[in-house]
DOVEXBA-324529 format. One line per field, with one value per residue: x, y negated, z of N, C-alpha, C in turn. Coordinates in steps of 0.1 Angstrom, whole numbers, m for minus. Each point is the difference from the previous one (the first is absolute). Last residue first. Layout:
npx: (X_...)
npy: (Y_...)
npz: (Z_...)
capx: (X_...)
capy: (Y_...)
capz: (Z_...)
cpx: (X_...)
cpy: (Y_...)
cpz: (Z_...)
//
This chain:
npx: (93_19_m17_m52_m35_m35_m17_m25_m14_6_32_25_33_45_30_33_30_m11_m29_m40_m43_m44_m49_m41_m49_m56_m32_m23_18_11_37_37_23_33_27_33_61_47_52_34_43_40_53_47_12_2_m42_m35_m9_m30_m45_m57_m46_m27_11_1_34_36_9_m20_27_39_m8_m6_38_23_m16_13_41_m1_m10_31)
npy: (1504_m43_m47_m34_m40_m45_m42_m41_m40_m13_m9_4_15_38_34_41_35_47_41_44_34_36_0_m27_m2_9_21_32_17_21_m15_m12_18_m1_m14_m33_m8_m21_m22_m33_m37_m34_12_16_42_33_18_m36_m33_9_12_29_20_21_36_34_38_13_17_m22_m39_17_10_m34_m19_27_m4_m42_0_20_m30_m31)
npz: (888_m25_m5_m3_m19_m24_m43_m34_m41_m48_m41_m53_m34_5_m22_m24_m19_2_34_9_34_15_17_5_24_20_38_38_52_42_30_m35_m48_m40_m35_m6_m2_m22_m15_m23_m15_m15_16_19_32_40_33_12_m35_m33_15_22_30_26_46_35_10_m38_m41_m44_m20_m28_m43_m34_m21_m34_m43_m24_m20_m44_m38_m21)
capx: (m5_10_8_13_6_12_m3_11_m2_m8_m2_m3_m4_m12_1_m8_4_14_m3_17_6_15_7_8_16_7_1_1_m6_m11_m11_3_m9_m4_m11_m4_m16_m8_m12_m8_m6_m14_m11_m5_2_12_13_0_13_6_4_20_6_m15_7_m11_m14_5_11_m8_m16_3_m1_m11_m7_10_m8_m12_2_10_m11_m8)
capy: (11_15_7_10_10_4_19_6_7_5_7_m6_m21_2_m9_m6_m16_m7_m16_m4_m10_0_12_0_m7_3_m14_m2_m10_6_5_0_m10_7_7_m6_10_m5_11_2_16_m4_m8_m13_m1_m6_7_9_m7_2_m15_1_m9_m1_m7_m12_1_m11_5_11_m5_m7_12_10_m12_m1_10_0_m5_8_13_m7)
capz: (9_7_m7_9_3_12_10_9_8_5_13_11_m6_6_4_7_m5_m4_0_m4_m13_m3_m2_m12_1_m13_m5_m13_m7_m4_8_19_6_7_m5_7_1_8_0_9_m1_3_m15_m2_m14_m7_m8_15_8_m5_m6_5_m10_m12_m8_1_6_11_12_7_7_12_10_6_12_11_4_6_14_15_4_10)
cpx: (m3_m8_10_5_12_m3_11_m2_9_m3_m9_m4_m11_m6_m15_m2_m16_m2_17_3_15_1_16_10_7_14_13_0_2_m1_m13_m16_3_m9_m6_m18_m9_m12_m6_m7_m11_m7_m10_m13_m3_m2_15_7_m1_14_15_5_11_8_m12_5_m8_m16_m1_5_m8_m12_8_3_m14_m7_7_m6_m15_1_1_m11)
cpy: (13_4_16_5_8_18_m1_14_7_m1_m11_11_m5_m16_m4_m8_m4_m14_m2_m17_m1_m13_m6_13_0_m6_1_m11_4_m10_3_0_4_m9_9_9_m4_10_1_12_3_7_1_m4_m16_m7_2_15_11_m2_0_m12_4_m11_m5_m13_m11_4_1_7_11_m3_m7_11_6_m11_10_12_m5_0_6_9)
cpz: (m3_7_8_m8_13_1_11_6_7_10_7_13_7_m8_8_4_2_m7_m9_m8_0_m9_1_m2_m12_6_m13_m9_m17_m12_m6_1_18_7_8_m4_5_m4_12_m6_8_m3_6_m11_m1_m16_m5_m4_16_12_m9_m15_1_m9_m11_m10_m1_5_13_11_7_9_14_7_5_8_18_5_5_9_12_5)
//
């Protein structure tokens, strides 16, 4: 399972502006996520959680809304 996480990050790093990638967006059926989240945008020093690796995840509540653009 090392492997393929560590095969799903560089992927992530691959990809221009890429900050997630998902197991299933690889062919792989499992409940995988990685997710960068350690580059600051516009100067901002604000602490993040850096590189996470989400397995067999479950979201248990939420929050609030963000509307995002996808793919730009």
């Amino acid at each position: 399972m090392a492997a393929f996480i560590d095969d799903l990050v560089e992927t992530m790093r691959c990809s221009p502006g890429g900050v997630g990638i998902a197991a299933p967006q690889v062919g792989m059926p499992r409940r995988i996520v990685v997710v960068d989240v350690s580059a600051h945008r516009r100067g901002s020093q604000e602490q993040n959680h850096g590189l996470l690796v989400l397995i067999q995840s479950e979201i248990l509540a939420m929050a609030g809304k963000q509307i995002v653009a996808r793919g730009a």
